[in-house]
N, C-alpha and C positions, 0 to 999 in steps of 0.2 A: 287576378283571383276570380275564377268562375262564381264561385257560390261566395259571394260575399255578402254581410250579414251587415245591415246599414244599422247603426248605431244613434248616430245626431242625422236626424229630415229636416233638409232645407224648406220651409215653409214665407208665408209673404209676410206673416209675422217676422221675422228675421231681415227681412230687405231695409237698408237702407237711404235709397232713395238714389245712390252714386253709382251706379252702374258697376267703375272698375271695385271700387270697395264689394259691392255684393258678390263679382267674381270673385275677389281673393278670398270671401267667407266664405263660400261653398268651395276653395280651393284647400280653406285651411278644414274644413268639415268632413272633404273628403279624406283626407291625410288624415285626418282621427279615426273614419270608419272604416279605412283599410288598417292601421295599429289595433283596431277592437276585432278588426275578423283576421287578424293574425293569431289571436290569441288559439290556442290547440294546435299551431301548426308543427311540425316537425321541424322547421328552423324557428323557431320561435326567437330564441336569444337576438339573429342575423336580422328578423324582419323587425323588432321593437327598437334595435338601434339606428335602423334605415327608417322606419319612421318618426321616430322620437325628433331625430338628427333634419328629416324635412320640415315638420312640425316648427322646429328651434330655428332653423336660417329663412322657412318661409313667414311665419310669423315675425319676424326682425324686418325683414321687406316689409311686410304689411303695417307693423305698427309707425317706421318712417314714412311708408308713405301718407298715413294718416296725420300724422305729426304736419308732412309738409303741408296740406292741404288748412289746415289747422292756422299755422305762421301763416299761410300763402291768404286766410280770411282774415286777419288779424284778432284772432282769438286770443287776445292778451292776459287770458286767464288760467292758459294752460300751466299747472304746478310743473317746477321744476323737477319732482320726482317722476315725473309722469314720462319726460324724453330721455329715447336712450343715450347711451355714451355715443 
């Protein structure tokens, strides 16, 4: 999309600290500001399920690999509701 209209600015308030995490948050930030500058488009319906749908399966990567990193410090506090299936 040429004229895209940024929605969430990645700032250094947002960093934190883990390099590969800060990528997937500007990976997951981007995939929200391309779903926000979809909005008016003439395929509308085709681009909010293409991004909705990367939103859904990248975010799932991201919160495992948060999870592993988590078990992998022995953060034995993490609630059970908090890990996916």
């Amino acid at each position: 999309m040429n004229d895209k209209q940024v929605y969430i600015v990645w700032s250094e308030e947002l960093y934190t600290g883990f390099p590969t995490i800060d990528q997937q948050h500007k990976k997951i930030i981007d995939i929200a500001n391309n779903l926000h500058s979809s909005l008016g488009s003439d395929n509308l319906q085709k681009l909010i399920n293409t991004y909705l749908n990367q939103l859904k399966v990248y975010s799932t990567v991201h919160f495992r690999f948060e999870e592993k990193i988590l078990q992998n410090h022995k953060y034995l506090i993490l609630p059970r509701a908090y890990l996916l299936p």
